[in-house]
PyMOL commands that place a pseudoatom at each C-alpha (Angstrom):
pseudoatom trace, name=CA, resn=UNK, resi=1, chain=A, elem=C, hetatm=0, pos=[68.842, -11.189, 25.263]
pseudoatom trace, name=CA, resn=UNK, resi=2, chain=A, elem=C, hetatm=0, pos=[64.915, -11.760, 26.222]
pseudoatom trace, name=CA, resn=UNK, resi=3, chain=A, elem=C, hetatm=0, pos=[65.182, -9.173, 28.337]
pseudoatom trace, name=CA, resn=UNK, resi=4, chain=A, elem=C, hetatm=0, pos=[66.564, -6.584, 26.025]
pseudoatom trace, name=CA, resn=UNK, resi=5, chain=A, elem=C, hetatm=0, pos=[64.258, -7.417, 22.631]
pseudoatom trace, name=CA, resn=UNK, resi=6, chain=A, elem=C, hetatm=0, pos=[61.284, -7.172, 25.328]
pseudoatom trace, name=CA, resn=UNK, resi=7, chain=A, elem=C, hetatm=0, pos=[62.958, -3.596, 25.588]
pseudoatom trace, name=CA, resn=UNK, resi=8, chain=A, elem=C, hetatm=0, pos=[62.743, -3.121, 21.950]
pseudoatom trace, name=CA, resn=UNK, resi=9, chain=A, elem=C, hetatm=0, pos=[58.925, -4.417, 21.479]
pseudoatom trace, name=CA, resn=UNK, resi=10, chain=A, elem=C, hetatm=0, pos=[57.898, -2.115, 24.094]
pseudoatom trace, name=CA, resn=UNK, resi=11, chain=A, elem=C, hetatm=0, pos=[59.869, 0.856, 22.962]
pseudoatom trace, name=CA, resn=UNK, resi=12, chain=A, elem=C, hetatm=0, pos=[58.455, 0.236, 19.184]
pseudoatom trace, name=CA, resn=UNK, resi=13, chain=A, elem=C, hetatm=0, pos=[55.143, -0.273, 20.134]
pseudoatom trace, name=CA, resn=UNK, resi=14, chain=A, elem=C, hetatm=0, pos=[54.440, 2.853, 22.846]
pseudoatom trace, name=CA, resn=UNK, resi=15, chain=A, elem=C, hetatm=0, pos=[56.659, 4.919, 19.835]
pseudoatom trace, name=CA, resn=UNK, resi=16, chain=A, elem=C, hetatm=0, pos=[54.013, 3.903, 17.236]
pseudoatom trace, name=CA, resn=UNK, resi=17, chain=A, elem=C, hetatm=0, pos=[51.248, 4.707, 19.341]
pseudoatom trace, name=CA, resn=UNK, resi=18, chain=A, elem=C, hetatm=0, pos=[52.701, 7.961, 19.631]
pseudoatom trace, name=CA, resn=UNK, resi=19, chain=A, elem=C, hetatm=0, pos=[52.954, 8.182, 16.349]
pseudoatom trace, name=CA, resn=UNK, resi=20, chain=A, elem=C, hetatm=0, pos=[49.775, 7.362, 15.523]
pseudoatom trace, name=CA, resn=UNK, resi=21, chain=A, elem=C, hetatm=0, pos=[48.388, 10.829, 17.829]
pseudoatom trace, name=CA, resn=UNK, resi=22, chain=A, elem=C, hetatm=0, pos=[49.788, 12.564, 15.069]
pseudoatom trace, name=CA, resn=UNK, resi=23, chain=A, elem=C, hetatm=0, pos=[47.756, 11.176, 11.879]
pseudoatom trace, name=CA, resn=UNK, resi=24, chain=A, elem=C, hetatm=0, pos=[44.854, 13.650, 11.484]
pseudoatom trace, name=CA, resn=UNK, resi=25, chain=A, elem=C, hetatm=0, pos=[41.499, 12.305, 11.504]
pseudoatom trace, name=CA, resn=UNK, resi=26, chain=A, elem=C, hetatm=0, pos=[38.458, 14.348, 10.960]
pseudoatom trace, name=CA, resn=UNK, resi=27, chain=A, elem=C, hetatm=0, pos=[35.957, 14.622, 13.084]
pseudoatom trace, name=CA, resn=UNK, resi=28, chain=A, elem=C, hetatm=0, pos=[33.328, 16.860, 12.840]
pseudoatom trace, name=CA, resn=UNK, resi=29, chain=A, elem=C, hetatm=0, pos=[29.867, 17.608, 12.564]
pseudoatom trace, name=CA, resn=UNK, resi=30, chain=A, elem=C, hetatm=0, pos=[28.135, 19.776, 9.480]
pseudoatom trace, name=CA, resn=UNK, resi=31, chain=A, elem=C, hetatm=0, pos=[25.463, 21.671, 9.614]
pseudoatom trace, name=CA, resn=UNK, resi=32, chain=A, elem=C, hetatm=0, pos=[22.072, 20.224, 10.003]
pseudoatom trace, name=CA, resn=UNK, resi=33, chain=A, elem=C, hetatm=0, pos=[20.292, 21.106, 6.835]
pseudoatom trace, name=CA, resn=UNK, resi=34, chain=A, elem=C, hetatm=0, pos=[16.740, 20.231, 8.101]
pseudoatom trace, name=CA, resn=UNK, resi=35, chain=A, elem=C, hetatm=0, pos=[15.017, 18.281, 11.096]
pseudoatom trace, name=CA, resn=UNK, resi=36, chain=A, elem=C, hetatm=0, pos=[13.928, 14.698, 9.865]
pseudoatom trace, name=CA, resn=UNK, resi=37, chain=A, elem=C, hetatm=0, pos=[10.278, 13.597, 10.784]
pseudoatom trace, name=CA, resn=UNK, resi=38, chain=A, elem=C, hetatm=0, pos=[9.978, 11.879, 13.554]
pseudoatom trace, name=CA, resn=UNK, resi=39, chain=A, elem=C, hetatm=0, pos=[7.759, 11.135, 16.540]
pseudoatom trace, name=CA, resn=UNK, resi=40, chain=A, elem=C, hetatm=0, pos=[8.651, 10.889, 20.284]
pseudoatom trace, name=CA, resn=UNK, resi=41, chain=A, elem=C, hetatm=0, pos=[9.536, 7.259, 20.614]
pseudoatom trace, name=CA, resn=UNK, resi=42, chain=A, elem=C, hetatm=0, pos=[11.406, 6.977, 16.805]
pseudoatom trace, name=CA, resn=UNK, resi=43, chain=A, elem=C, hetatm=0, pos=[13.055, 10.239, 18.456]
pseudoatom trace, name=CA, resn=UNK, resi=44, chain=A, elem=C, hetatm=0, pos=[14.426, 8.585, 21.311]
pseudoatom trace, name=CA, resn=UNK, resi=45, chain=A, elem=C, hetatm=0, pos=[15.512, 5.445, 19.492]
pseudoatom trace, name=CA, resn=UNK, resi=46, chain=A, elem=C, hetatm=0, pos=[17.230, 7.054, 16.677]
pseudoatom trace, name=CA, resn=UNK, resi=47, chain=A, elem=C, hetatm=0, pos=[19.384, 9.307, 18.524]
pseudoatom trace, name=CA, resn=UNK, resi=48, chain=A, elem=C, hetatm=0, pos=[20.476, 6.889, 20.939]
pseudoatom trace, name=CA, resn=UNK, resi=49, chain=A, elem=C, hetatm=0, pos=[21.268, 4.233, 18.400]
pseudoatom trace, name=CA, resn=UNK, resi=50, chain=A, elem=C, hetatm=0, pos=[21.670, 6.313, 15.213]
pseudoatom trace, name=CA, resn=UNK, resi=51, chain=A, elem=C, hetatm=0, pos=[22.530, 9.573, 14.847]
pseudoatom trace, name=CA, resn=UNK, resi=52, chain=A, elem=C, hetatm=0, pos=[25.664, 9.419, 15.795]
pseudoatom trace, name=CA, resn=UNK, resi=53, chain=A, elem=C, hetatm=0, pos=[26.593, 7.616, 12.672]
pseudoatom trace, name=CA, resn=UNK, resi=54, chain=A, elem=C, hetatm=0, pos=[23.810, 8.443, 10.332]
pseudoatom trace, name=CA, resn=UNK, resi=55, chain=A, elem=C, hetatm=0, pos=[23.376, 12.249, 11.302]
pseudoatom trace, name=CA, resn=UNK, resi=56, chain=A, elem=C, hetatm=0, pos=[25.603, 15.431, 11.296]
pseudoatom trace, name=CA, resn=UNK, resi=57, chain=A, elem=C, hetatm=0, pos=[24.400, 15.669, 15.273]
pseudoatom trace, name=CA, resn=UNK, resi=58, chain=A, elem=C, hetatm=0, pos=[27.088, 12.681, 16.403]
pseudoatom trace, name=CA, resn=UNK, resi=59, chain=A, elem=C, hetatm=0, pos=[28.708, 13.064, 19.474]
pseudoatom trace, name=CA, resn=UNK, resi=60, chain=A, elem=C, hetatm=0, pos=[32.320, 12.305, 19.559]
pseudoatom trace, name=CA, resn=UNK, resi=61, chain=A, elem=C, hetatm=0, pos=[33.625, 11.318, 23.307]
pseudoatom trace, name=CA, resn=UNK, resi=62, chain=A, elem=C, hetatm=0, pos=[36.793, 11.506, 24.396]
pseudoatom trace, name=CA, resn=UNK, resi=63, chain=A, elem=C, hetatm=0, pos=[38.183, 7.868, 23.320]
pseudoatom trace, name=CA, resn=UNK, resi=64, chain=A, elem=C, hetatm=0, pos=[37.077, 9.126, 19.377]
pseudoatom trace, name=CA, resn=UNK, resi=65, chain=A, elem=C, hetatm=0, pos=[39.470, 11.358, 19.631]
pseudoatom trace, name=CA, resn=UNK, resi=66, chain=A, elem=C, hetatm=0, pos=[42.803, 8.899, 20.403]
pseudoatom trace, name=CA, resn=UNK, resi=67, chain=A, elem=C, hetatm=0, pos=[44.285, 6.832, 17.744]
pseudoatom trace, name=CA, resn=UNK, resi=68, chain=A, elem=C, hetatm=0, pos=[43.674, 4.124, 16.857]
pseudoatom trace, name=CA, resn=UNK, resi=69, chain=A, elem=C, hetatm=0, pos=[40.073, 4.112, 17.936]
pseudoatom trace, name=CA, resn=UNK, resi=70, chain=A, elem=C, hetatm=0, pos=[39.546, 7.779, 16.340]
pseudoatom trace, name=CA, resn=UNK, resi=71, chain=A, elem=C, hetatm=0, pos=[40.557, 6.045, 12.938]
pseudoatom trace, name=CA, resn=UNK, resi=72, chain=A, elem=C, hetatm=0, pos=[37.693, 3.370, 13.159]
pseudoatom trace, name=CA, resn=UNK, resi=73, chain=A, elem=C, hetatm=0, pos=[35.134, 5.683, 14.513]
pseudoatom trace, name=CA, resn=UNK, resi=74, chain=A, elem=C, hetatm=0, pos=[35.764, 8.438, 11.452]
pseudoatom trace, name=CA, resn=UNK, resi=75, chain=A, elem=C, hetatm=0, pos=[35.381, 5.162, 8.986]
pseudoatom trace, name=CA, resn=UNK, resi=76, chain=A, elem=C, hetatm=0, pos=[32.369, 4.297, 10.795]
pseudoatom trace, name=CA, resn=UNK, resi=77, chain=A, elem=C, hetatm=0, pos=[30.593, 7.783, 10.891]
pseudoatom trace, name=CA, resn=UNK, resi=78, chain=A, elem=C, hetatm=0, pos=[31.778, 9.027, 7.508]
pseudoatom trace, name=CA, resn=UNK, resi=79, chain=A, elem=C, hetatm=0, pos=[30.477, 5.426, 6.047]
pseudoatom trace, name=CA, resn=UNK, resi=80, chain=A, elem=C, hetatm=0, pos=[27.226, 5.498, 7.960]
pseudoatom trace, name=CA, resn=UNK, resi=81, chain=A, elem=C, hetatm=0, pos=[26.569, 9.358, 6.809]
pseudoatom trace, name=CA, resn=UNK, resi=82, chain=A, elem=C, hetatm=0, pos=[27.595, 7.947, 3.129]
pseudoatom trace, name=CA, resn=UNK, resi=83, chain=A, elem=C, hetatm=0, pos=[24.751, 5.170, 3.283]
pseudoatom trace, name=CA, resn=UNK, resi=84, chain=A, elem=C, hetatm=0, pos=[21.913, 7.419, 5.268]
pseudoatom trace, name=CA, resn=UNK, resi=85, chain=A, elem=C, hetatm=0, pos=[22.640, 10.756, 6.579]
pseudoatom trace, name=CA, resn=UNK, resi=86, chain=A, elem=C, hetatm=0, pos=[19.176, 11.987, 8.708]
pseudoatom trace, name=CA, resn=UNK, resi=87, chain=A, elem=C, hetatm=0, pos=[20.579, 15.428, 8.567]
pseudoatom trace, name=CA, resn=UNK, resi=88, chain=A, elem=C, hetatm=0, pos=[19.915, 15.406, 5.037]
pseudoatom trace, name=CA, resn=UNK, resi=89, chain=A, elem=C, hetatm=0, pos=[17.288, 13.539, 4.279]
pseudoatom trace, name=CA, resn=UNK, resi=90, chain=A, elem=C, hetatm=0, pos=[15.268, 15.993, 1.896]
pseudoatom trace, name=CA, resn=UNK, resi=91, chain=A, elem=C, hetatm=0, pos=[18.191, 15.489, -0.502]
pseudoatom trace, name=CA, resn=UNK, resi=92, chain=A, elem=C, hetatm=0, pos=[16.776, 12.366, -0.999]
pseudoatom trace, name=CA, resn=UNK, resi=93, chain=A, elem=C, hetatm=0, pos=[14.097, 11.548, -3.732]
pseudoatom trace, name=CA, resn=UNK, resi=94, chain=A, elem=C, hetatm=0, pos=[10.779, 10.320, -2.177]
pseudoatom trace, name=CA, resn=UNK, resi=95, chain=A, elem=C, hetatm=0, pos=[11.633, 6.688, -3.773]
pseudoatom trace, name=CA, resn=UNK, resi=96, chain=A, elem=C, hetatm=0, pos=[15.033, 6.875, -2.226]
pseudoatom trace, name=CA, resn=UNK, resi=97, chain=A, elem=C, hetatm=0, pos=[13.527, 7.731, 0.971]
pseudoatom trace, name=CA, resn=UNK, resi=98, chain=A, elem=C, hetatm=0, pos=[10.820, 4.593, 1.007]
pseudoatom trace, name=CA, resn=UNK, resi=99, chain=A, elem=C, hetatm=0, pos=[13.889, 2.671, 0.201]
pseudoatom trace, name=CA, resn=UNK, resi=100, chain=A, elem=C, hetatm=0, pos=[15.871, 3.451, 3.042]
pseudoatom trace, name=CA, resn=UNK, resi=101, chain=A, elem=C, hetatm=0, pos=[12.676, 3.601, 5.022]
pseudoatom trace, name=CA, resn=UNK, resi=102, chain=A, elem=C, hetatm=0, pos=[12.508, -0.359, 4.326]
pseudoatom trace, name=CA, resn=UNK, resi=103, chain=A, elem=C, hetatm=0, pos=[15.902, -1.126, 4.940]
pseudoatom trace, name=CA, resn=UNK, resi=104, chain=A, elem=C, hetatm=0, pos=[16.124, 0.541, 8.276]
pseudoatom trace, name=CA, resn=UNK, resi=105, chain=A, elem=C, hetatm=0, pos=[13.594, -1.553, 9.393]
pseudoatom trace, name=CA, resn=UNK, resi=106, chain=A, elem=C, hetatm=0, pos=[15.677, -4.675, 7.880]
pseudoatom trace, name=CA, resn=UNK, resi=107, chain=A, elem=C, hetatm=0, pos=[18.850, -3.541, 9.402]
pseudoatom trace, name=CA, resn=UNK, resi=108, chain=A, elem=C, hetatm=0, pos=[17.077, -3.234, 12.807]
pseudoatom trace, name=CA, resn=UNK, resi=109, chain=A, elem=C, hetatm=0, pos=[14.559, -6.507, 12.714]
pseudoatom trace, name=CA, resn=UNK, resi=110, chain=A, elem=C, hetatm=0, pos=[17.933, -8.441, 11.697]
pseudoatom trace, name=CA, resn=UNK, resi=111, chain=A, elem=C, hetatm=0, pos=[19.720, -7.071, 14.547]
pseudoatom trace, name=CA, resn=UNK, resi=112, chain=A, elem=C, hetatm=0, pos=[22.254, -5.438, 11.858]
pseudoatom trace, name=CA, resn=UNK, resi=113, chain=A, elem=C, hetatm=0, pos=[22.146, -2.181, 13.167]
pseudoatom trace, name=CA, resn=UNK, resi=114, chain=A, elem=C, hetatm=0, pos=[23.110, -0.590, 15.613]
pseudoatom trace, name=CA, resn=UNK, resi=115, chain=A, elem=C, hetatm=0, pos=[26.462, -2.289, 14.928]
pseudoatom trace, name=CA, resn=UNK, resi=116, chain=A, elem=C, hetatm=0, pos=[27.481, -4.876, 17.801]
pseudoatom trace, name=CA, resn=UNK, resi=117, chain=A, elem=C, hetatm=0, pos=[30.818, -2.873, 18.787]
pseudoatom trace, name=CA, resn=UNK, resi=118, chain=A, elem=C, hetatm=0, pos=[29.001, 0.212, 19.115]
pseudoatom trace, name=CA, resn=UNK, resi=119, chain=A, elem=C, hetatm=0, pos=[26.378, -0.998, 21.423]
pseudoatom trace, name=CA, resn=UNK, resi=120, chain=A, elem=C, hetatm=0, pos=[29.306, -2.264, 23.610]
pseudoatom trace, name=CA, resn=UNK, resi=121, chain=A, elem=C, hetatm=0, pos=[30.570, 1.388, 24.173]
pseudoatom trace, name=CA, resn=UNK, resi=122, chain=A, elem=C, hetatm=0, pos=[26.878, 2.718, 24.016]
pseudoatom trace, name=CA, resn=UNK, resi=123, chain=A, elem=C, hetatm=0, pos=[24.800, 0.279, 25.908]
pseudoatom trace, name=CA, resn=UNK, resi=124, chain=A, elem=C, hetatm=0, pos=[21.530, 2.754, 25.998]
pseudoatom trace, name=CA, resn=UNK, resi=125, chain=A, elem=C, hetatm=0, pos=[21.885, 2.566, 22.050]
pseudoatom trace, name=CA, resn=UNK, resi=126, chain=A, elem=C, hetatm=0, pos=[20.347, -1.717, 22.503]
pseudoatom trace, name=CA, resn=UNK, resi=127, chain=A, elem=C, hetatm=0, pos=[17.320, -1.772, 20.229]
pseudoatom trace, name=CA, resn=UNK, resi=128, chain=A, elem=C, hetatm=0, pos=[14.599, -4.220, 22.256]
pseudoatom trace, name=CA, resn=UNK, resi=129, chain=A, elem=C, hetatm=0, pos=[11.855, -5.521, 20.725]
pseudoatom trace, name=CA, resn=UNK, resi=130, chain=A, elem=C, hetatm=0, pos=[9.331, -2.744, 21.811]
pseudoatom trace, name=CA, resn=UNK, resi=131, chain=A, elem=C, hetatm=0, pos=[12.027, -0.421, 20.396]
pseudoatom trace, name=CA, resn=UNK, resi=132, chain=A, elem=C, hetatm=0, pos=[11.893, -2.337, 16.986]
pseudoatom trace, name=CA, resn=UNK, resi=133, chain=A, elem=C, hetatm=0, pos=[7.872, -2.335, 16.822]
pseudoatom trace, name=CA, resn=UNK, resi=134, chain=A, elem=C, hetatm=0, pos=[8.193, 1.441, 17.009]
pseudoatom trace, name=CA, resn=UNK, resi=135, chain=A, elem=C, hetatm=0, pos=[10.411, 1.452, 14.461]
pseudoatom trace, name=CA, resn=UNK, resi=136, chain=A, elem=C, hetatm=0, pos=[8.358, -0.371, 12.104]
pseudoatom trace, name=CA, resn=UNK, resi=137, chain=A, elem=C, hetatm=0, pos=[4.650, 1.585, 12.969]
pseudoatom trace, name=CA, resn=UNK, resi=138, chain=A, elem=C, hetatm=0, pos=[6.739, 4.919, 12.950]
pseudoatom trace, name=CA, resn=UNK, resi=139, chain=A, elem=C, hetatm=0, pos=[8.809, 3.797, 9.378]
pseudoatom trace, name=CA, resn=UNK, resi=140, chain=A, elem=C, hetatm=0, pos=[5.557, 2.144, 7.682]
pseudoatom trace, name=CA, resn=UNK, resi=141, chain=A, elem=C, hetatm=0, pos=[3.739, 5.658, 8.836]
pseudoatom trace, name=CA, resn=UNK, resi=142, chain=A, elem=C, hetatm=0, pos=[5.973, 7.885, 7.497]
pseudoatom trace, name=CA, resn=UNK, resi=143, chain=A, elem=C, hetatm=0, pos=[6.106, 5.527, 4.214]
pseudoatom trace, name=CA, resn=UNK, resi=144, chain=A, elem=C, hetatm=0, pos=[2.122, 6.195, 3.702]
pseudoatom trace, name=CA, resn=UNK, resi=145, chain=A, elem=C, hetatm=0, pos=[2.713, 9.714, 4.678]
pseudoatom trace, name=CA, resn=UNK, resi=146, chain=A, elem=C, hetatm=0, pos=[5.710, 9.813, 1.776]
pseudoatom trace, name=CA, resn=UNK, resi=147, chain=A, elem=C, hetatm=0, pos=[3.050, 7.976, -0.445]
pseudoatom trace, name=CA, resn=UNK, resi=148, chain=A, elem=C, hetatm=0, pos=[0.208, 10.467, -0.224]
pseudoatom trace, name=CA, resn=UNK, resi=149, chain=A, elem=C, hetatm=0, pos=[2.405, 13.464, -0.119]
pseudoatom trace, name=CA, resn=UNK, resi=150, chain=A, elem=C, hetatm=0, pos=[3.354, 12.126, -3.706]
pseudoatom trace, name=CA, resn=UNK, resi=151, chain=A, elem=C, hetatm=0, pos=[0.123, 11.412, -4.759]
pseudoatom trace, name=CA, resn=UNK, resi=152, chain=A, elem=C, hetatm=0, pos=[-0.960, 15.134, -4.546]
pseudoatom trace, name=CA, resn=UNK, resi=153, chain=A, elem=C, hetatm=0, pos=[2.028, 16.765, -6.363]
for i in range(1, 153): cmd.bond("trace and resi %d" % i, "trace and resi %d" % (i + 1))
show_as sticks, trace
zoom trace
């Protein structure tokens, strides 16, 4: 009897991972509606630990596309585009933008972001501590620049 509900477990599970191939999950990039400023070493750090979840630029490798990982990584790109999308950051009001400018640097000093499981598949996306200095002169720059820009409209 062992041997034949083993039989069954096996058959039901490889059957709903089958299955599963079939749900469709969406995964795509849109356009880019503008380049977001940044400087050669935010550059670097941001697309190799954000962009592919706060950006229409992500790139999807071949595991993203197999159920049931594809269904996490869509949740995890569509939310990440929700909260801050880099792609389309001049659809942001300058207040919003200072905002997000402050919490990136939270997310990142906190070691919030880049998410834990994402750095296990993306190892080059690791934010050290020189990384997160540049973060903060390159985010508290582009705050003053934000600032003054204001100031003369």
């Amino acid at each position: 009897m062992n041997k034949y509900l083993s039989f069954i477990v096996w058959i039901v599970l490889i059957g709903g991972f089958i299955l599963m191939q079939f749900i469709p999950v969406t995964l795509e990039n849109p356009p880019v509606s503008q380049n977001f400023p940044m400087d050669e070493d935010a550059e670097r750090i941001l697309r190799n630990a954000c962009f592919d979840c706060h950006s229409n630029e992500a790139n999807f490798p071949w595991y993203s596309r197999v159920a049931p990982v594809s269904f996490m990584v869509a949740h995890h790109v569509n939310h990440g585009r929700e909260y801050l999308n880099f792609s389309t950051w001049d659809s942001y009001s300058r207040k919003e933008q200072n905002l997000l400018l402050t919490e990136i640097v939270e997310e990142v000093r906190k070691g919030k972001m880049p998410l834990t499981p994402y750095t296990w598949m993306h190892p080059g996306a690791k934010i050290n501590e020189i990384d997160k200095e540049n973060i903060y002169r390159w985010t508290r720059d582009l705050s003053e620049y934000l600032e003054n820009e204001e100031e003369d409209d």
